[in-house]
N, C-alpha and C positions, 0 to 999 in steps of 0.2 A: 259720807256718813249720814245724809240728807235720805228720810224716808218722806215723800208725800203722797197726802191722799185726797180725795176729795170732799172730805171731814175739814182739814186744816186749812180752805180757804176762807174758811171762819174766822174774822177780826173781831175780836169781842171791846165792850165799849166801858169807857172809865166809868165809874157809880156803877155799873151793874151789878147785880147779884150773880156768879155763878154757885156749880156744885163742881167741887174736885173729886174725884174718883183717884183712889189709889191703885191697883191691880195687882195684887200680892199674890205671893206662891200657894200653891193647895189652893185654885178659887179662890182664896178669901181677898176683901175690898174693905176700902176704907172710905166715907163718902161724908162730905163737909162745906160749908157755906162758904166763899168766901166773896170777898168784894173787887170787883178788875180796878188796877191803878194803873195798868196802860198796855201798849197790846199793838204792837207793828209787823202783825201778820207774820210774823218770827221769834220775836222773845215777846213771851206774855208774863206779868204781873199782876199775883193779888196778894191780899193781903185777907187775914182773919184771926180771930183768937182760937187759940190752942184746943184744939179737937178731941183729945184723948181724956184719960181719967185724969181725976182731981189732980194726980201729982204720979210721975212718972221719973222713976231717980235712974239714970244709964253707970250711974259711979262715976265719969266724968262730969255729969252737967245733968239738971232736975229741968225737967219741963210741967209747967204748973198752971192752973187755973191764973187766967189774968196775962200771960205771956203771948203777944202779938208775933206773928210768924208775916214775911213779907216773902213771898217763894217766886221762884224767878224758872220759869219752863221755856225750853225751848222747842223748835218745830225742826231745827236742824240739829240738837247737839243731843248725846246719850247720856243727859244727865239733868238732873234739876237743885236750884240752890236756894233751901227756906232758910234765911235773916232772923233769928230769936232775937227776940227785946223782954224782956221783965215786964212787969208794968209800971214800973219807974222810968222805964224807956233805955234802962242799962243793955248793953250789947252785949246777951251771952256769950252767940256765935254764930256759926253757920255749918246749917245740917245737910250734906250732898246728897243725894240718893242716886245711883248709876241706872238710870231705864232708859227705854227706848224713846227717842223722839217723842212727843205730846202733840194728840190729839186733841182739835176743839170741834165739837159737833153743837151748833146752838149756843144754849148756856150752859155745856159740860165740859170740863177740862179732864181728858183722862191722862192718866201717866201709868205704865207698865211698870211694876222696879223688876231689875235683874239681881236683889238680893247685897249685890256691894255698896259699903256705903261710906264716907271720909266725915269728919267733925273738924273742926277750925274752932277752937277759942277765939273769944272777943278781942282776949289780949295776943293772940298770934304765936303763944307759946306752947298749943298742945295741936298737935296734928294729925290725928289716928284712923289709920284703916280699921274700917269694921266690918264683921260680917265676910269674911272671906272666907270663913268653914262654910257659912249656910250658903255662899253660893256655888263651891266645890259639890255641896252635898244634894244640891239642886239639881244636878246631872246636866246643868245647859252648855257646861264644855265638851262634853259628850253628844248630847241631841242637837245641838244647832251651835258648831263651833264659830261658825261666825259673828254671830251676835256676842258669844262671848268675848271673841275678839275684839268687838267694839266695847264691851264693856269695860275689859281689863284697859286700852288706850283714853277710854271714859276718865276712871281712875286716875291713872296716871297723867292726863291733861289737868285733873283738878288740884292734885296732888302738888303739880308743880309750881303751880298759879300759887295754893295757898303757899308753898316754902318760899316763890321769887317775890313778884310783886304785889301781890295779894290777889284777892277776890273781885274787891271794888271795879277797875276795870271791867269785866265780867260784867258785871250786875249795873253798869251805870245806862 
């Protein structure tokens, strides 16, 4: 499931400043500060405050000015896992996104999403698929069935993680 390029023999170093790059569907990108906590040339870690507008309600869980995100990317797996904290340092939860392998070029971490995406409460009691219309409606099981084949096993490897032993593993 390992894509490599010659982008990702890029080690990025703890204290730096990078820019995350989102690569969303229809062109659109999401582009944001963040800070590296550590980075072994395979799972990389940063950390930043919450990117988006003041206050962002999904019905399950509010992402808010003040809310620290700790996102864990990898260079071999089709997924990425951002850690929400409060600014209390409460553990919302953790927000999956299913994309392709991450790229670091320099100081850039790009991530592709493929549209699917899983939510984990803090407390381990809510565990919801999202986003499974918009990635049907995306047409990528159609144009490139293989990638969606890794995305849908994406999924369901995190899936299983958050219902067995949890996450922590993962992300340690």
């Amino acid at each position: 499931m390992s894509r490599t390029s010659p982008a990702d023999t890029t080690v990025l170093t703890p204290g730096d400043e990078v820019t995350v790059v989102l690569l969303k569907s229809h062109d659109r990108q999401v582009r944001y500060p963040a800070t590296v906590e550590r980075d072994d040339g395979v799972h990389a870690v940063v950390r930043g405050p919450w990117a988006g507008p003041p206050v962002r309600d999904f019905g399950f869980v509010r992402f808010e000015q003040g809310d620290v995100f700790t996102e864990h990317y990898w260079r071999d797996r089709w997924f990425s896992v951002k850690e929400v904290r409060a600014p209390d340092g409460g553990l919302k939860g953790w927000y999956c996104d299913i994309t392709r392998p991450v790229t670091v070029s320099g100081t850039t971490l790009t991530s592709r999403d493929l549209e699917l995406d899983l939510w984990v409460s803090g407390d381990r009691t809510a565990v919801l698929r999202l986003d499974e219309d918009e990635f049907e409606a995306s047409g990528l099981p159609e144009h490139d069935p293989e990638t969606a084949q890794h995305a849908r096993r994406a999924l369901k490897e995190l899936e299983s993680l958050a219902n067995g032993i949890g996450l922590g593993g993962l992300l340690s």
